[in-house]
C-alpha angles and dihedrals in degrees: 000000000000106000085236084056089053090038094055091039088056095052085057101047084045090056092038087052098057101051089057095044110242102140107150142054112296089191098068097180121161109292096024120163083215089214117101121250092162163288136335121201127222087232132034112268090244087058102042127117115213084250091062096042093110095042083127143152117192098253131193104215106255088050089049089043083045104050088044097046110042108032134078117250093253091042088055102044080037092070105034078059101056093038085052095047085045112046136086096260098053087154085059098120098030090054094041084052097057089035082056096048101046093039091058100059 
């Protein structure tokens, strides 16, 4: 995916997120900022197909260092999925998809 394409992704989720309150890090490891800079991912960037693209939590930098560095792939994919699942947003993917698609007409 073209780095405009993420940019302006990220300006979306970051709007998305908002409206549904979610403001601050979901990740909440040790040593987390707790304010959002933005997304991880439940694959690597590298692995991900385009519908999994917004597979995202809202993510502080040491918690999203942390969460690519130090777990496993499955372990990773493992949590966004249960924050996800769990939240109060568990729609989350399926209505950034649609938003996505819509949005990129």
């Amino acid at each position: 995916m073209k780095v405009k394409t993420r940019a302006a992704l990220r300006k979306r989720w970051k709007i998305e997120f908002e409206k549904r309150g979610i403001v601050w890090c979901e990740l909440n490891l040790d040593g987390c900022w707790k304010k959002v800079h933005g997304f991880a991912h439940a694959k690597k960037s590298d692995e991900l197909k385009p519908e999994e693209y917004n597979e995202v939590v809202a993510a502080c930098n040491p918690c999203h260092g942390q969460l690519d560095e130090g777990d496993s792939h499955q372990d990773m994919e493992d949590m966004i999925h249960l924050i996800i699942m769990t939240s109060s947003w568990p729609t989350r993917t399926e209505d950034l998809n649609r938003m996505t698609t819509v949005w990129k007409r």
